[in-house]
C-alpha positions, 0 to 999 in steps of 0.5 A: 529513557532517562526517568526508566533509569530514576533520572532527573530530566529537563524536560527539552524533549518533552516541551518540543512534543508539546508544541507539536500538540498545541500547534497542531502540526508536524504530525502531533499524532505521533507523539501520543505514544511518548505521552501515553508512557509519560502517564502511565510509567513516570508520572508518579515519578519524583524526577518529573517536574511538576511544573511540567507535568502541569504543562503536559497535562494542559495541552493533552486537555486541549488537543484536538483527538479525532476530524470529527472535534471542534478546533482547528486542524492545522496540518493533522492528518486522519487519512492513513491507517498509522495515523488512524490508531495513533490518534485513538489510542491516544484518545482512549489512553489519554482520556482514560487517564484524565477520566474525571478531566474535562477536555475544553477543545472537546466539551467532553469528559476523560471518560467520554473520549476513553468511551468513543476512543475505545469504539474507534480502536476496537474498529480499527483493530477488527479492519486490520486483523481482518483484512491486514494492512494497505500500508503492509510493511512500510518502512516508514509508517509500520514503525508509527502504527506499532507505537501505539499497538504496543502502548495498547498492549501495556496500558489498555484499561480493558482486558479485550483491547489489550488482547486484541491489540497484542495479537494484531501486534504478534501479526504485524511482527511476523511480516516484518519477521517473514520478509526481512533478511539479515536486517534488512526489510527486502519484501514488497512495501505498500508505501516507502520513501526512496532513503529506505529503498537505497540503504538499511541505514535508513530504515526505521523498523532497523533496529526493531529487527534487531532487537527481535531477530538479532540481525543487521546492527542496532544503529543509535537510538533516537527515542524520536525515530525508534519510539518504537524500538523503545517501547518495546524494550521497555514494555511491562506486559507485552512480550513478542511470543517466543514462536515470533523469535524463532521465526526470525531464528530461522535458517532453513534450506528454503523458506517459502511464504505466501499472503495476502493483505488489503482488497479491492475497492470494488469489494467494499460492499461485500465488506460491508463498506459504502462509499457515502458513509463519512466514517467509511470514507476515512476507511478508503482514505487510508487506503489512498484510495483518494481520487479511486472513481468509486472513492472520489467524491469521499473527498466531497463528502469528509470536506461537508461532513467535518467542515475540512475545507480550509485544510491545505488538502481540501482547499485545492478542491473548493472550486470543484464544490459546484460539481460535487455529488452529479456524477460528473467526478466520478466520470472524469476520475474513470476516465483518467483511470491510470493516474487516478486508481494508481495510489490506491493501496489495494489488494496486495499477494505477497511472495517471498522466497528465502535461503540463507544466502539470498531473498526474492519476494514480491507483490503479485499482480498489483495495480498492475501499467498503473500510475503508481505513488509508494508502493515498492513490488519486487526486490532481491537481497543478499545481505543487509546492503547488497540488493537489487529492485526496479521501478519505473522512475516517476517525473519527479525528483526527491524522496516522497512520492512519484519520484525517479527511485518511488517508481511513479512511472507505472507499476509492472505485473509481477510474479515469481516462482521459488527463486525466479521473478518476472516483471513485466512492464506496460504503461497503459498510458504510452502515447505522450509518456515523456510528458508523465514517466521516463521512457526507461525502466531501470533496477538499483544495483549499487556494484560496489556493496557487492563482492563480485560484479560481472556482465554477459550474455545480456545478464547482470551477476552479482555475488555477495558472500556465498549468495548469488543474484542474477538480472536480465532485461532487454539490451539493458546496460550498467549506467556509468556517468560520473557526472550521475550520483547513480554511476555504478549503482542503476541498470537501465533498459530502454523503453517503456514496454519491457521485461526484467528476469531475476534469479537468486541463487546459492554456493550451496545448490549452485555451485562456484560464482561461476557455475551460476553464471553459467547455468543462467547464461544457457538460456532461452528467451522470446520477449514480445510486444504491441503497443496500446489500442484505441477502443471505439465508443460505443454509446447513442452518439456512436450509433446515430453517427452510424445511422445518418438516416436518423439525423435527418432534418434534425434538428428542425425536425425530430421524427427520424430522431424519435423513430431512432431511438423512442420505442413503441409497442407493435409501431416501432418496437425495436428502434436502432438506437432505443437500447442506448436511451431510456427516453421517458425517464429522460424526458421527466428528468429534463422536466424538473430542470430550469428550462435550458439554462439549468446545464448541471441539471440537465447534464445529470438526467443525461448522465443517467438515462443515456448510454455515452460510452466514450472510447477507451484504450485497451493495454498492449501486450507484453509476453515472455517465454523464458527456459531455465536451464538452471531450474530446468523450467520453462516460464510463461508470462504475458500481461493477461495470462497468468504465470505458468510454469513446466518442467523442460524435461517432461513438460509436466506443469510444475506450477500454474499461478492463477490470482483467484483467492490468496490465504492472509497466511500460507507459510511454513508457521501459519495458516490462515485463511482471508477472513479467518478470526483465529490463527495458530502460529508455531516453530521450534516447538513453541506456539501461540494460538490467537483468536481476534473475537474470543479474544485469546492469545495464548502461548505454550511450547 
């Protein structure tokens, strides 16, 4: 800040990124950015010392830019999309820079790392433009992606990545515009720490909201947290489209948007993904896909392919090396599915309903009785401090990940109609749940950052200005324990298997404090429940053990077990069990294998030539019929039905939501449709038309 000002500088701040670089630790990635600016901004500048502009240009010569380079790799982490562009931005800005240099760590020219930092960042700004992000809205981490967008956007010596990265920037900024709400980042989150759920204040895009929206306050500027924030502000080039501002501007009576950003693991293909590729491998790693059974042996193959074995996250895995690339991981992970598919940051639809008194928004169906890590999937916000949002709290405590407020208990099923949300939660995992989760579900509501609290009727209510919000969940109770930090902060319910309803309201459609509660209080409710069942395998074993005719003699003598299971034309056409094995291939398979000792090998032919469907646990249910006689609807929920919602007058269906294919943008500025390369966002009668392949961004009002 200092040198934008034409002031001197220590340089203290500078030295301390440097030892980041040169140590390769504390996330080194992050501090590209500030570098970038340095060299492109300041390094002309007299206050520069020289002295430190050697020692900066000798550690960026020397840093390690991507997996794939020589050198050691300390605690650098390449396995999340923030971290992904921070490292090839960093690598195309920089080697840009230094395009005559050569880069020792590398053996490689300035321009050689300009070239394939270039073919990186293009390839992650296609993936994001097309797909939006895992990480969608992180509170932590949007910050760290939008660094070096923004750096990008100002400095990219190429007129198309300057494009490219600038529209992917406008679309990164209109979700964090779409679900804010006075300030605050209220909507679902791919991945966030407990600080920035509890309050405003410690969240990183804050300030960045205010300085685009105008909304919440500009807490201090630490150019370490907000680099962000900075780098905005201080842009020669980019400049947010007036269209962007005025959205934030918005105070319309209702504002409903809609979307959807990431998808499926099993869509890779269709995507053009494999799972065997080493690069297409770090693609599923940033979308914490990392133990997903399609996913799993990405660990095995980025290990091998980038020798990453003594990295702190590949070391605990050596002793599974033996076993890699059999089958036999990928089983074991299907097997564990809810622990192991519960990171993943798949396909999210997003939902945001908005007055200017209250916000509700949510992630529908997502990951849903899964073990979850980060993701944040349904809250309500009435001011920049007055929430309320749920989880499932996880086994541990602190702040990162699978904690008491992150929610790795399990995630719920989750939809919402306008101003009315359900979550409906139901471990597939049940039977030894206090080992794993709490046996509650619960909602963080601070009653003291509301200006009116009341409870009946089995409701919670509370009011903040002239916004209302109202929750319900079965025999649910405030906490108040004085010996607990959340006394008077957390609404509990008990069980695993639950339900929680939440409506959002208005002085100016609903009248007085009051007349909400009333309306909401004259309701009906029908909640039902069944635990999880077993499901019976089904494969060879089962069939023989169903056929004890066939074990006969066994295993002195076989032929039973053959007239079971080998197929021959006309004498024994249809064996009982013969669809369950495929004999011949086994038998050639087992061929190969070194004799009886060769378990592994053995193991493998089985794995592929016999049916050996073990058993399985099929999810209980969970149903809700809810009456509104605030909305004059009825709601229809259940944990395999999809929400539907009619009218209690005429019982016409006002809303039937089926989870089929989502626009990436269904809101009242933009349309576009999942896979679409253009976009045309307007409000207030300015416009900005951007097309990722073209490429243009082009305003206008």
């Amino acid at each position: 800040m200092r040198l934008e000002f034409g002031e001197a500088i220590k340089g203290t701040g500078v030295l301390q990124d440097l030892a980041k670089l040169d140590a390769r630790t504390e996330n080194p990635d992050f501090v590209l950015s500030r570098m970038v600016y340095l060299l492109y901004a300041y390094w002309d500048s007299p206050q520069l010392p020289e002295h430190l502009k050697a020692q900066v240009a000798l550690s960026l010569l020397n840093f390690k830019y991507w997996i794939d380079e020589p050198g050691p790799d300390g605690t650098m982490q390449y396995w999340t999309e923030n971290h992904q562009i921070a490292y090839h931005a960093g690598e195309y800005l920089i080697g840009n820079y230094f395009r005559e240099d050569f880069f020792p760590n590398s053996n490689m020219t300035g321009t050689e790392h300009a070239i394939k930092g270039k073919r990186l960042v293009y390839k992650w700004l296609y993936r994001r433009w097309r797909f939006g992000f895992a990480e969608f809205n992180s509170d932590q981490y949007a910050m760290v992606a939008i660094q070096p967008l923004i750096a990008l956007a100002n400095f990219a010596p190429d007129v198309d990545i300057r494009t490219r990265a600038s529209s992917v920037l406008d679309l990164m900024i209109m979700d964090l515009i779409q679900y804010q709400h006075k300030g605050h980042l209220g909507g679902p989150r791919g991945r966030v720490y407990t600080n920035a759920k509890l309050s405003i204040e410690n969240q990183s895009p804050r300030s960045f909201l205010w300085l685009l929206t105008g909304e919440g306050e500009l807490n201090v500027i630490s150019p370490g947290i907000h680099t962000a924030t900075v780098l905005l502000a201080l842009g020669a080039d980019y400049r947010p489209p007036a269209a962007l501002l005025h959205i934030g501007e918005d105070r319309s009576t209702e504002i409903k948007v809609s979307g959807r950003s990431s998808f499926d693991v099993a869509e890779g293909p269709y995507h053009g993904f494999s799972f065997d590729d080493p690069e297409d491998c770090i693609f599923w790693l940033g979308m914490a896909a990392y133990s997903h059974p399609l996913v799993i042996e990405c660990m095995f193959i980025v290990g091998d392919a980038y020798d990453m074995w003594d990295h702190s996250i590949w070391t605990p895995l050596q002793p599974f090396k033996s076993i890699a690339y059999t089958g036999i991981i990928p089983q074991l992970s299907s097997g564990l599915y809810p622990l192991t598919k519960g990171s993943t940051l798949g396909e999210m639809k997003t939902y945001s309903y908005k007055t200017p008194d209250a916000h509700l928004s949510s992630v529908r169906d997502y990951n849903k009785g899964l073990i979850g890590i980060q993701q944040h999937v349904w809250q309500a916000t009435l001011d920049d401090d007055a929430l309320l949002w749920g989880t499932h709290p996880g086994p541990r405590d602190g702040d990162h990940a699978s904690t008491y407020w992150t929610g790795g208990g399990s995630l719920p099923r989750v939809d919402q109609h306008e101003s009315v949300l359900i979550a409906l939660y139901n471990p597939t995992v049940q039977g030894h749940a206090d080992a794993l989760f709490s046996n509650f579900t619960h909602a963080f509501f601070p009653i003291q950052r509301f200006d009116d609290v009341q409870e009946h009727d089995g409701w919670v209510f509370g009011r903040k200005g002239d916004g209302y919000v109202a929750v319900w969940s079965p025999s649910q109770e405030l906490f108040e324990d004085n010996s607990s930090e959340w006394s008077g902060q957390e609404i509990r319910s008990p069980g695993v298997q639950s339900a929680w309803i939440v409506e959002v309201g208005r002085r100016a459609t609903d009248g007085s404090f009051q007349d909400f509660q009333e309306k909401v209080s004259s309701h009906v409710i029908r909640l039902r429940t069944s635990p999880p069942s077993f499901v019976a395998p089904s494969g060879l074993l089962t069939c023989l053990a169903q056929h004890p005719e066939c074990l006969e003699g066994f295993p002195e003598d076989i032929n039973n077990l053959l007239g079971c299971v080998q197929s021959i034309p006309i004498i024994n056409p249809n064996p009982v069990c013969g669809n369950l094995i495929d004999l011949p291939p086994l038998l050639t398979c087992a061929g190969r294998c070194d004799g009886s000792l060769d378990a592994l090998c053995l193991y493998q032919c089985v794995n592929q030539h016999v049916e050996l469907q073990i058993g399985k646990i099929r999810s209980g249910e969970v149903e809700l019929e809810y009456l509104s006689h605030r909305t004059g609807k009825r709601y229809l929920y259940s944990w395999d039905n999809d929400m539907s919602v009619v009218s209690i007058d005429d019982g016409s269906v006002v809303s039937h939501h089926e989870m089929g294919d989502v626009m990436r943008y269904d809101t009242p500025y933009a349309q576009m449709k999942w896979g679409s390369d253009a976009v045309t966002v307007e409000h207030c009668g300015e416009s900005v038309q951007l097309d990722f392949l073209l490429p243009r961004r082009d305003c206008s009002s």
